[in-house]
C-alpha positions in Angstrom: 0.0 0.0 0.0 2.9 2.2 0.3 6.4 2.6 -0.2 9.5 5.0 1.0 10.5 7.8 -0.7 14.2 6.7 -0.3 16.0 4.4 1.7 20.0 4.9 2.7 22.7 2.7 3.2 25.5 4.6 5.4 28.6 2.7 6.4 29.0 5.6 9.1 25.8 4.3 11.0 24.7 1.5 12.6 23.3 -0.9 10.5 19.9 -1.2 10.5 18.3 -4.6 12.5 16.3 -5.3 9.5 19.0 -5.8 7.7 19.4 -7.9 4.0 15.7 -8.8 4.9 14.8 -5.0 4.2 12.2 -4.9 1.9 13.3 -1.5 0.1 15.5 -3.6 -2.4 15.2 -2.4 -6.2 15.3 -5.9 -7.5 11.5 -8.0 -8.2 11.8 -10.6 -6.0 9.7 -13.9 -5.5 6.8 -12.5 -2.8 5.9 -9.9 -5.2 4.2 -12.5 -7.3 2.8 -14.1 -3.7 -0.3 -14.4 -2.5 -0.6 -10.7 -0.6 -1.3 -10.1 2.8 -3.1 -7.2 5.4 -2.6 -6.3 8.5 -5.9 -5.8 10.4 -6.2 -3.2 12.6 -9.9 -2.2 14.5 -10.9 0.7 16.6 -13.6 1.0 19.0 -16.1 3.9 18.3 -18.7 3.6 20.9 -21.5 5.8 19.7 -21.5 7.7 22.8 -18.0 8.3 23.9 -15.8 8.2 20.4 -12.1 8.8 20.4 -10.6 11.9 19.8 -8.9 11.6 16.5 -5.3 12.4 17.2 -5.3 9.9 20.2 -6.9 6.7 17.9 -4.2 7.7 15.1 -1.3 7.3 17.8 -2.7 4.7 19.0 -3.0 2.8 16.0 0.7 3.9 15.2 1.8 2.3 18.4 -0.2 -0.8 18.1 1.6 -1.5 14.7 4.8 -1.5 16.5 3.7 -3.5 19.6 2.3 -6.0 17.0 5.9 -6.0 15.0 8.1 -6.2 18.2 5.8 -9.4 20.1 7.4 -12.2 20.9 5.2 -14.1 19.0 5.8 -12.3 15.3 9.6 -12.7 16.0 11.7 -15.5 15.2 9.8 -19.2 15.2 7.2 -16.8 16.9 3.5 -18.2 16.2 2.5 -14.8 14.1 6.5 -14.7 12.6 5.2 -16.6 9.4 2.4 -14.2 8.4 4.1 -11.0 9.5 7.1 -12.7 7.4 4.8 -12.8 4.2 3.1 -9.6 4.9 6.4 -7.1 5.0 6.7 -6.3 1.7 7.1 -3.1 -0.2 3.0 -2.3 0.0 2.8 -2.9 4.2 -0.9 -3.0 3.6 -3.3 -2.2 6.4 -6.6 -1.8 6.8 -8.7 -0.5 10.3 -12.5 -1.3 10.6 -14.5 0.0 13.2 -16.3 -1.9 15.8 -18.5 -1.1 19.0 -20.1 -3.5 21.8 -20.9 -6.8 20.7 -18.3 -6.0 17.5 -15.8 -5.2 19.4 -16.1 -7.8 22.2 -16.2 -10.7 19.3 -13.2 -9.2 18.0 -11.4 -9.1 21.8 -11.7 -13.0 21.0 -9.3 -13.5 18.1 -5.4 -13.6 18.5 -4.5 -10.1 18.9 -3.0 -7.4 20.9 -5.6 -4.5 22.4 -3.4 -1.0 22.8 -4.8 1.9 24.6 -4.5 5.8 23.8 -5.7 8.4 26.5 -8.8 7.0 25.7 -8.7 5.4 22.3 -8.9 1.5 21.8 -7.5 -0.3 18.7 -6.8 -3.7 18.3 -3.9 -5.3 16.0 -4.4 -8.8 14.6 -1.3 -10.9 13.1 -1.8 -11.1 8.9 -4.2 -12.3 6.9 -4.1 -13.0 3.2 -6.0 -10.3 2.0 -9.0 -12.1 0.5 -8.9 -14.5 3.7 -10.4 -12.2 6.3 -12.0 -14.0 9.3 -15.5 -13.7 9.6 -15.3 -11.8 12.8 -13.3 -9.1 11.4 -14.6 -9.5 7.8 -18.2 -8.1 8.2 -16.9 -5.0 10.1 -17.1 -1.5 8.8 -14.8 0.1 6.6 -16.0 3.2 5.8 -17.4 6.0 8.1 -14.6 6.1 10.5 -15.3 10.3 11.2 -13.4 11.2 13.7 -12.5 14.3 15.1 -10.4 16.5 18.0 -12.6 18.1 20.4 -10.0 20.0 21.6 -6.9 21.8 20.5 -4.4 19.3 19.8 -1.2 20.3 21.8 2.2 20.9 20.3 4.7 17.8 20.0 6.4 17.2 22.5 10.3 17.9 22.3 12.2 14.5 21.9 9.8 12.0 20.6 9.2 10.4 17.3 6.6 12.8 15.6 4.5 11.0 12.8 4.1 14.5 10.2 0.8 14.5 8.2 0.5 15.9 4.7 -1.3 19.1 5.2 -2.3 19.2 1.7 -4.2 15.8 2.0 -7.9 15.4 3.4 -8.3 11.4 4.8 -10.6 10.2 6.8 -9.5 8.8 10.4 -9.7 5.5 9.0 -7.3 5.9 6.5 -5.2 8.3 8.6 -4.8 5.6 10.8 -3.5 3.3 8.4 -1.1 5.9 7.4 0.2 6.5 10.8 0.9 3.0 10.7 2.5 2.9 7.6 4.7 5.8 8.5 5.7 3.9 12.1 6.7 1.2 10.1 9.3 2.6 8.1 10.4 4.7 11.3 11.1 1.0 12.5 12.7 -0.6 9.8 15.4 2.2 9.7 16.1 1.6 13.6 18.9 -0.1 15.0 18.5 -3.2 17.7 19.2 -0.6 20.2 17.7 1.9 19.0 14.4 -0.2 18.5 14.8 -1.0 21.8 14.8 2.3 23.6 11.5 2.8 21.4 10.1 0.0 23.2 11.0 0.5 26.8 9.4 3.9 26.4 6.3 2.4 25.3 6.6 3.4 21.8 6.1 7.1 22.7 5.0 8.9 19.7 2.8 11.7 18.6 0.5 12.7 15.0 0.7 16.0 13.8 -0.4 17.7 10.8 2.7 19.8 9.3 2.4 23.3 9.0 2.3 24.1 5.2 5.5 26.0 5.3 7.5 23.2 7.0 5.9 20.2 4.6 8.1 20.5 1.5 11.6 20.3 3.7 10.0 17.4 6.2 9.5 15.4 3.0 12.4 15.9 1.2 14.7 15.8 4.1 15.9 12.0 3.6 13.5 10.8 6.5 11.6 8.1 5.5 8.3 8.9 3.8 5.2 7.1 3.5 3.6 7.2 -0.1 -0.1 5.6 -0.6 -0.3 3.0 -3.7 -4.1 4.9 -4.3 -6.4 2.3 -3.5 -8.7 4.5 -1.6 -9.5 8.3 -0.7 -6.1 9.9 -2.7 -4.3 9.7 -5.8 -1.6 7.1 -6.4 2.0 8.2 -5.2 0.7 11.0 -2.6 3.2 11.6 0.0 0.9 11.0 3.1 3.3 10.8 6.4 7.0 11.8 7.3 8.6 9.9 10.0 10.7 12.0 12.1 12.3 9.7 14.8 14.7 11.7 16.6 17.7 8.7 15.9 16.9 9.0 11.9 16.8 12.8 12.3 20.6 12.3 14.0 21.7 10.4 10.8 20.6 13.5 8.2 
């Protein structure tokens, strides 16, 4: 569903954890004519008390990466096999919405629940994309209208921020996928260590939307940049996310 803008290889810096495994090579290889895989990812929108929509797109950021760094999606890991044939070039995601009985039948599958300030969203290992289970399968897709009751507060200083397109109208749905996307990449560029600290700090992270005058240098500054393959909502190529993790800002 998306691909970086660039990826770097500098002998000066620790190598990356992923590696040769890295999915930003230039060459065709084998799983691009594979069977294709999704990640599922669903938030609970109760009708009465809905997430604010900055909190359910950090959320959904973080759950990606508590999903990619379980015990179980690592190694001879249970979930490693899936999430092995999923990490491709696309990453594809996709967050449905659920609320009481939807959500609680969805609390039953394999999966990890990860909490916002007061958002909900939970992350399920892959599933071949036309291979949904029935659970998930039947939940909504569209209509996930969220928004931010409140001023959303400036970044704070010293976390990985997650920069939105300004130019680009999504819906929380897809905004949430694209937070995901962006964490993603943020990840893949990490060291062991570094990947590490992320994780004994729970993953601390915010969304923002860039100001307008600050997009064009986020994007091109050789952070890693999340562009949508335009299945839904915007045209095929848009840059959508900049990930700005303060260790890849160190590299520039």
């Amino acid at each position: 569903m998306s691909s970086p803008d660039t990826h770097h290889d500098d002998d000066s810096t620790p190598v990356p954890a992923v590696g040769a495994d890295s999915p930003f090579r230039p060459e065709r290889i084998a799983r691009d004519e594979a069977p294709q895989f999704v990640l599922p990812l669903v938030v609970r929108i109760e009708k009465a008390e809905p997430p604010a929509r900055t909190d359910a797109l950090e959320t959904a950021a973080r759950a990606v990466l508590v999903l990619l760094s379980d015990e179980r999606a690592l190694g001879e890991g249970e979930w490693a096999g899936a999430v092995r044939d999923w990490q491709d070039a696309r990453i594809r995601k996709v967050v449905r919405r659920a609320r009481g009985a939807e959500w609680r039948k969805a609390e039953t599958l394999p999966g990890v629940t990860v909490h916002g300030d007061a958002a909900e969203v939970r992350v399920f290992p892959p599933v071949p994309l036309d291979g949904w289970p029935k659970e998930l399968a039947k939940l909504q897709v569209s209509g996930t209208d969220l928004d931010d009751p409140e001023p959303v507060a400036p970044a704070p200083e010293g976390i990985a921020v997650l920069w939105l397109n300004p130019d680009l109208e999504m819906s929380a749905g897809k905004a949430m996928a694209q937070a995901g996307h962006a964490a993603q990449l943020a990840w893949w560029e990490l060291t062991g260590a570094e990947r590490t600290a992320w994780r004994d700090c729970g993953f601390r992270l915010a969304v923002r939307t860039a100001p307008r005058e600050r997009w064009a240098r986020l994007s091109g500054s050789g952070l890693p940049v999340v562009r949508d393959a335009g299945f839904t909502e915007i045209a095929p190529g848009s840059a959508t996310v900049v990930s700005d993790h303060p260790a890849l800002r160190a590299r520039l």
